[in-house]
N, CA and C of each residue as an Amber inpcrd file, in Angstrom:
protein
   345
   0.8170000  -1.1910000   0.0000000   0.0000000   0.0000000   0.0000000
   0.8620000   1.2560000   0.0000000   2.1330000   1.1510000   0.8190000
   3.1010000   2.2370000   0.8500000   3.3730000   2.9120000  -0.5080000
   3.7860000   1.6460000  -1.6690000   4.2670000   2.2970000  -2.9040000
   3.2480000   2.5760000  -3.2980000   2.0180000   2.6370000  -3.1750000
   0.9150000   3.3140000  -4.4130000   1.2370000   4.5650000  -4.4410000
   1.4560000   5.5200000  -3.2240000   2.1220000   6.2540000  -2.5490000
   3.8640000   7.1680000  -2.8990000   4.3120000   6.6570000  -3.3850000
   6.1030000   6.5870000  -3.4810000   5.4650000   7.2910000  -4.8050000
   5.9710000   8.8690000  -4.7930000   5.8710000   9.6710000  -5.5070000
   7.1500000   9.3420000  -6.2660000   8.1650000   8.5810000  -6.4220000
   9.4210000   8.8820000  -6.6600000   9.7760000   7.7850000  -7.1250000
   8.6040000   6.7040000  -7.2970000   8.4940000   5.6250000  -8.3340000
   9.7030000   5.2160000  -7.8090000  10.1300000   4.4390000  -6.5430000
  11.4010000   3.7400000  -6.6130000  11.0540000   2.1660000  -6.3370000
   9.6310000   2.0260000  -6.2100000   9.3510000   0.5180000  -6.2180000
   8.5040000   0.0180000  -7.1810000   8.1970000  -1.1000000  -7.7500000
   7.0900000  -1.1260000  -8.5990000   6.3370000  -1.6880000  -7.9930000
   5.2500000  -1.3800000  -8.1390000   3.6540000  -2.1620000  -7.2360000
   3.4210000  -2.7640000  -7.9810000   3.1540000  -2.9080000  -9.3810000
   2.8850000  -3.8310000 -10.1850000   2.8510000  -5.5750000  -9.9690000
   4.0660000  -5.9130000  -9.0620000   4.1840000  -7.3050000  -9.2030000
   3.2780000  -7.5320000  -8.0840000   3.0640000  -7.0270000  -7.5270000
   2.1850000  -7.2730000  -5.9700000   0.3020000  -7.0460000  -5.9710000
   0.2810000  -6.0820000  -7.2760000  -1.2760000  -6.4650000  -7.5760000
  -1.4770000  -7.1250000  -8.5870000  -0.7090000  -8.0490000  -9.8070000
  -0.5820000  -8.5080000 -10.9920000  -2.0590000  -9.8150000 -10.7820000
  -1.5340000 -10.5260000  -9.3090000  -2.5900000 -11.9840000  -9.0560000
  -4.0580000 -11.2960000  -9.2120000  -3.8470000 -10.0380000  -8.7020000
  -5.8910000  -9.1130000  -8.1140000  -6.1560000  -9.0480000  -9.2890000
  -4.8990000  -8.3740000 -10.3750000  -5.5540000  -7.8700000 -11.7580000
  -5.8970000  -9.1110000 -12.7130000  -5.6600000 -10.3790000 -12.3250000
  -5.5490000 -11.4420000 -13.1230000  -7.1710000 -11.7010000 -12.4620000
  -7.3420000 -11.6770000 -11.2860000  -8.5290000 -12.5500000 -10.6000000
  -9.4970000 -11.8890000 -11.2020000  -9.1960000 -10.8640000 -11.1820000
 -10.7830000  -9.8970000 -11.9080000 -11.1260000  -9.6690000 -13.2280000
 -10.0770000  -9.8610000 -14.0930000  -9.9280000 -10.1610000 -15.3000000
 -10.6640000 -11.5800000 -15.9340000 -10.2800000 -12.3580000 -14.9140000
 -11.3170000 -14.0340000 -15.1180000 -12.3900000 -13.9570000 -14.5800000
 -13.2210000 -13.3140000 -13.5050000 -14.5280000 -12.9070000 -12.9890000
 -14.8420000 -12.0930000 -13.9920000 -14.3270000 -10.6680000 -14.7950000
 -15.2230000 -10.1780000 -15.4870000 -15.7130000 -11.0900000 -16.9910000
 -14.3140000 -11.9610000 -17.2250000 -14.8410000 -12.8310000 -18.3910000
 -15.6730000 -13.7600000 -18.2870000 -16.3370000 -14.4530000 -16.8570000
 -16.9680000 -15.0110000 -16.6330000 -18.0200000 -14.6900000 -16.6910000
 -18.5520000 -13.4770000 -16.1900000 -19.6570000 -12.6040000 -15.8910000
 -20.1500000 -12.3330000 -17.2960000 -18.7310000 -11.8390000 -18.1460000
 -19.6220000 -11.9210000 -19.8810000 -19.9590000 -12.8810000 -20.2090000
 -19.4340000 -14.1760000 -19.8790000 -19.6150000 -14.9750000 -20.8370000
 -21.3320000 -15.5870000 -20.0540000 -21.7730000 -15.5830000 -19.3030000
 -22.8960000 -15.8030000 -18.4000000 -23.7110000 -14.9800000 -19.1110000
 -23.7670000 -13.7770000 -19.3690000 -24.2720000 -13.0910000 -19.9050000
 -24.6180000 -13.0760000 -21.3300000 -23.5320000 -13.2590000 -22.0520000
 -23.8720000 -13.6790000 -23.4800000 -24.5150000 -15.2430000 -23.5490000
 -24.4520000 -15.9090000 -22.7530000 -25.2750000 -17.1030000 -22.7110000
 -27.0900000 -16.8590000 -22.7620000 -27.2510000 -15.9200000 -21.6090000
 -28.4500000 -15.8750000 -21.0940000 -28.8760000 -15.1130000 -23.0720000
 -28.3070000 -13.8890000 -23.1570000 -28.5910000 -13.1210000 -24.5100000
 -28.5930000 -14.3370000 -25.3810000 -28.0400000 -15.2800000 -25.5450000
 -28.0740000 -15.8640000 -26.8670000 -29.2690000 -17.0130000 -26.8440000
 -29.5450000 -17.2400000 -25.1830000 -30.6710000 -18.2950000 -25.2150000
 -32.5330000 -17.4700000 -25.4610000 -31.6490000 -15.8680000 -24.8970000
 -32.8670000 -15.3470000 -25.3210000 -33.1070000 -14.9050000 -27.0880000
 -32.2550000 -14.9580000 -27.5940000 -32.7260000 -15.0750000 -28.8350000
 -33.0340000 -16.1210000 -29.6530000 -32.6000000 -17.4630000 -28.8710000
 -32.7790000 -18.7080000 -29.7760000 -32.2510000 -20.0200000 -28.9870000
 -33.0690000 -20.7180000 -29.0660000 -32.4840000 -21.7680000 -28.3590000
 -31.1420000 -22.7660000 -29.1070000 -31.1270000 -22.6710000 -29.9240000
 -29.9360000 -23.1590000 -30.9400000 -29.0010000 -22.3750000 -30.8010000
 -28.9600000 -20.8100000 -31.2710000 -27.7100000 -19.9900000 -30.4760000
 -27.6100000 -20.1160000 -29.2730000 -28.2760000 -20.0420000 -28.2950000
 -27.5770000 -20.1630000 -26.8930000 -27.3030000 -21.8190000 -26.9190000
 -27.4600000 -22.9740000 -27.1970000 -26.5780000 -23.8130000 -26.9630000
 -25.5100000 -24.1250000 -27.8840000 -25.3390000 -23.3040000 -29.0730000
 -24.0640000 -22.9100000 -29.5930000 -22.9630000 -22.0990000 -28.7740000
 -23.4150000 -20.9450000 -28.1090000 -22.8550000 -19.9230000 -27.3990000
 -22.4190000 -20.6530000 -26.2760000 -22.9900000 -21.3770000 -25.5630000
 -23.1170000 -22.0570000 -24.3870000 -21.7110000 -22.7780000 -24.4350000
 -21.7180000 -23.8320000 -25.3670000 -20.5760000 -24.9280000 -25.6230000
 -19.7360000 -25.0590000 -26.5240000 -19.7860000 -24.0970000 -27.3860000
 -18.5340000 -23.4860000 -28.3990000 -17.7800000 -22.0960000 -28.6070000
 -18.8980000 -21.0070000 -28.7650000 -18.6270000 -19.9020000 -28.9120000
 -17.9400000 -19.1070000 -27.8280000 -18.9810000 -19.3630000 -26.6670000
 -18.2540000 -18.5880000 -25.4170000 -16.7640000 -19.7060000 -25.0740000
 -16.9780000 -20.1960000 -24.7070000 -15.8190000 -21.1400000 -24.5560000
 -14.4490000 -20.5560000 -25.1350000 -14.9630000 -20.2380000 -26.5530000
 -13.2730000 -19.6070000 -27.2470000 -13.0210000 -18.5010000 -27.1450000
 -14.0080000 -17.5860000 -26.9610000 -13.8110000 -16.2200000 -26.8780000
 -13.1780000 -15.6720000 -25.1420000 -13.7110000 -16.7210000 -24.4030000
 -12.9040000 -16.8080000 -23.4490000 -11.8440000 -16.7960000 -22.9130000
 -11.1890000 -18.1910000 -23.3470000 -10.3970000 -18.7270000 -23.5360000
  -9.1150000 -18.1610000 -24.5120000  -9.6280000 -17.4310000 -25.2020000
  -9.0290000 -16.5060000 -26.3060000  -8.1120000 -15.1610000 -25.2760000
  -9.5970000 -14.4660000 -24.6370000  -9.5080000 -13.4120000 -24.1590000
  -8.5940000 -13.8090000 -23.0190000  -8.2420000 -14.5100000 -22.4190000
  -8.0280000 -14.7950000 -20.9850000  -6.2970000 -15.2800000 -21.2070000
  -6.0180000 -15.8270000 -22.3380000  -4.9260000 -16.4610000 -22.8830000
  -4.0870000 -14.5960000 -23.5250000  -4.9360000 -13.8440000 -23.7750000
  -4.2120000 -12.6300000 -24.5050000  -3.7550000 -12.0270000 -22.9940000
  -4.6350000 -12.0760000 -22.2250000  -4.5700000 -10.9190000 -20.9080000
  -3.5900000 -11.8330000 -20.1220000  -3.1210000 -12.9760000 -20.0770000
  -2.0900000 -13.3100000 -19.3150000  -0.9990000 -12.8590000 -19.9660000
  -0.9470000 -13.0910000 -21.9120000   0.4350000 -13.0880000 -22.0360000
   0.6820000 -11.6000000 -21.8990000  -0.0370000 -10.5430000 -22.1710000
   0.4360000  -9.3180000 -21.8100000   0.6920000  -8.7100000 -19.9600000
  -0.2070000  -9.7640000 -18.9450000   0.1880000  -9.4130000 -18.1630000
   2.0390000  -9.9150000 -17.8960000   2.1320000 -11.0140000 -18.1370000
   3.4170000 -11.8640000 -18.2310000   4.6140000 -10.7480000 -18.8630000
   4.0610000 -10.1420000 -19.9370000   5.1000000  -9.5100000 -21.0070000
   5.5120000  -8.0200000 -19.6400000   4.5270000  -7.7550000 -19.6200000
   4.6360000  -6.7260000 -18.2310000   5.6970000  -6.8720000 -17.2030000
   5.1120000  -7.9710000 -16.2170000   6.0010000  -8.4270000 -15.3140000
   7.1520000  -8.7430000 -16.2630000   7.8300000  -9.3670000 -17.1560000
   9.0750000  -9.3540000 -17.8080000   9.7130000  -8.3190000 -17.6310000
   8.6650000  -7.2310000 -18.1110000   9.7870000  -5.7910000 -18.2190000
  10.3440000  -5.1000000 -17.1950000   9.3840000  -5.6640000 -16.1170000
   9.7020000  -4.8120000 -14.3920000  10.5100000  -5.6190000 -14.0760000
  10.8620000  -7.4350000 -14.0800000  11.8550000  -7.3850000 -13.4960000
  12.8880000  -7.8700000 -14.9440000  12.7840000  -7.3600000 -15.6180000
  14.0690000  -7.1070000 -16.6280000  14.8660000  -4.8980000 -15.7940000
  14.0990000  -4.0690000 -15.7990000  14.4920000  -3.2170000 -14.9520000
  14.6270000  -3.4830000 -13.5280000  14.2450000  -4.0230000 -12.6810000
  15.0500000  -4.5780000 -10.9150000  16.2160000  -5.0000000 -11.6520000
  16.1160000  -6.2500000 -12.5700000  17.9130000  -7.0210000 -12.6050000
  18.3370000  -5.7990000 -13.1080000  18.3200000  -5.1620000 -14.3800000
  18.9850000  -4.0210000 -14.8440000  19.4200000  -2.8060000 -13.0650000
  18.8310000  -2.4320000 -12.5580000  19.6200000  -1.6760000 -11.4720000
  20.1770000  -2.2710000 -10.9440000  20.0700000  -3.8590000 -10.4250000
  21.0300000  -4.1070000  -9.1710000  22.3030000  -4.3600000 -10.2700000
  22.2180000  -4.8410000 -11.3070000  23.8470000  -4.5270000 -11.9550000
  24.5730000  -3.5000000 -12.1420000  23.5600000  -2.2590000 -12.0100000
  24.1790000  -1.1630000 -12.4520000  24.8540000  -0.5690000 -10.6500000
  24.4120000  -1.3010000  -9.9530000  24.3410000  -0.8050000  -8.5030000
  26.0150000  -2.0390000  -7.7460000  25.4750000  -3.4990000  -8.5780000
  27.0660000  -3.6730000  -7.9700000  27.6320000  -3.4800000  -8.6640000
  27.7370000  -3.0660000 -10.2150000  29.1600000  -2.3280000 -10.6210000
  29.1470000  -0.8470000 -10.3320000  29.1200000  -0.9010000  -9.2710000
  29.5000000   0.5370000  -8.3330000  28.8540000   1.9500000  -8.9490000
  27.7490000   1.4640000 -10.2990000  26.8700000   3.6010000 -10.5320000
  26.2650000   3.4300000  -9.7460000  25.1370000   4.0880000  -9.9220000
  23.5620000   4.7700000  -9.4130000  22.8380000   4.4390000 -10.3090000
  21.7920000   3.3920000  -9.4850000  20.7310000   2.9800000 -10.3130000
  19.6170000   3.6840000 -10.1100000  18.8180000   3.9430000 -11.0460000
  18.1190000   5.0490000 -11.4240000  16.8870000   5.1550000  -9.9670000
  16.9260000   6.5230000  -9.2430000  16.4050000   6.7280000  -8.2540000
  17.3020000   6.0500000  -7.0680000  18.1570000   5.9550000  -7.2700000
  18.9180000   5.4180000  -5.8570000  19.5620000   6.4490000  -5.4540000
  20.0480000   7.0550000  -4.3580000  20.9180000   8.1050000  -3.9260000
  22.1180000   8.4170000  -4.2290000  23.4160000   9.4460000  -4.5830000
  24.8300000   9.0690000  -5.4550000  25.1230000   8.7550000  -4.4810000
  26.7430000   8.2380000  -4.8600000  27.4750000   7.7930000  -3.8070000
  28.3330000   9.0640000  -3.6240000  28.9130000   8.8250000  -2.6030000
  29.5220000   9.6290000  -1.9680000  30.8630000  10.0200000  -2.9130000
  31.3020000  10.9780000  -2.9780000  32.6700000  11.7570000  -3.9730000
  33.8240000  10.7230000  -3.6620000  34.2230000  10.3640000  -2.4760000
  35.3840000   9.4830000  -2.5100000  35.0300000   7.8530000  -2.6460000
  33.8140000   7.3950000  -3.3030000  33.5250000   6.3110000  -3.3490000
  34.0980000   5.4240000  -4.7310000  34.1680000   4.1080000  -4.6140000
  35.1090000   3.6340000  -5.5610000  34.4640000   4.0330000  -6.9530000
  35.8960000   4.0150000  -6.9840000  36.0620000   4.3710000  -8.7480000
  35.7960000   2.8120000  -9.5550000  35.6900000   3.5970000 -10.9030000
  34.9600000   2.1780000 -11.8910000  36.7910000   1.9330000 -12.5720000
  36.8420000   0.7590000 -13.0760000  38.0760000   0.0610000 -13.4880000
  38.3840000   1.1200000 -15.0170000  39.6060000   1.1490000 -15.3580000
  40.1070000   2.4030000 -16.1960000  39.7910000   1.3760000 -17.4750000
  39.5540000   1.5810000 -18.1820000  38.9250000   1.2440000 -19.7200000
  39.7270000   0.7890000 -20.8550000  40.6080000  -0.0720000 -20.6270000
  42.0830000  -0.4440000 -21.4680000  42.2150000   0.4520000 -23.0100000
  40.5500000   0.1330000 -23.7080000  40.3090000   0.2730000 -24.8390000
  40.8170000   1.9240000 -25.5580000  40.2750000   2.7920000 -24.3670000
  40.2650000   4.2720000 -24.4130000  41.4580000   4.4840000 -24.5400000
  41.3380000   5.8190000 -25.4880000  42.8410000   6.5220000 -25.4750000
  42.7750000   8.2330000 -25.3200000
C-alpha cells in the first residue's frame, strides 16, 4: 500500500497487484460470458446452446490467454528493470532513483580500450 504512494516511483507495485488484476480479469470474463449465454438463449435456443458450448468457450479462452500473455510480457519488463539496477548498482553507478554515492567512493576500473 506504501508504494501506491512513493511519488518517486522507486518501487514497482505492479508485481504485488498482478494476481488481483488477473482474478478480476477471469470474474469479469466469466460474468460476460454468463451473460452472453443468457442473450443468446434469449434469442434462440440453438444460439444459446451454440454460445453455451462453443462460442463462449473460445472467446474466453481466447480473451483470458491474450490478458495473461500481456500481463506476463509486463512483469518481464519490471523485473528485466530490478535485474537491470542491481547490476548497475554492484558495478558501483547509481541505479536510477537510488541516492549518489559519496565523492570518494570507488572508482569504476580504467577502460584499457580508451585513449
Amino acid at each position: 500500500m506504501k508504494a501506491l504512494f512513493d511519488l518517486e516511483f522507486r518501487k514497482f507495485v505492479t508485481p504485488t497487484i498482478i494476481k488481483i488484476l488477473y482474478i478480476l480479469i477471469m470474474a469479469m470474463l466469466g460474468v460476460g460470458y454468463i451473460i452472453a449465454v443468457v442473450a443468446a438463449f434469449q434469442a434462440s435456443a440453438g444460439f444459446g446452446i451454440f454460445t453455451l458450448l462453443i462460442l463462449g468457450p473460445l472467446f474466453v479462452l481466447i480473451y483470458l490467454a491474450l490478458a495473461r500473455a500481456g500481463l506476463e510480457s509486463l512483469i518481464a519488463q519490471i523485473r528485466t528493470a530490478e535485474n537491470t539496477a542491481e547490476l548497475v548498482r554492484l558495478a558501483g553507478g547509481n541505479a536510477p532513483g537510488a541516492a549518489p554515492q559519496a565523492p570518494n567512493g570507488p572508482t569504476p576500473p580504467a577502460n584499457p580500450y580508451q585513449q
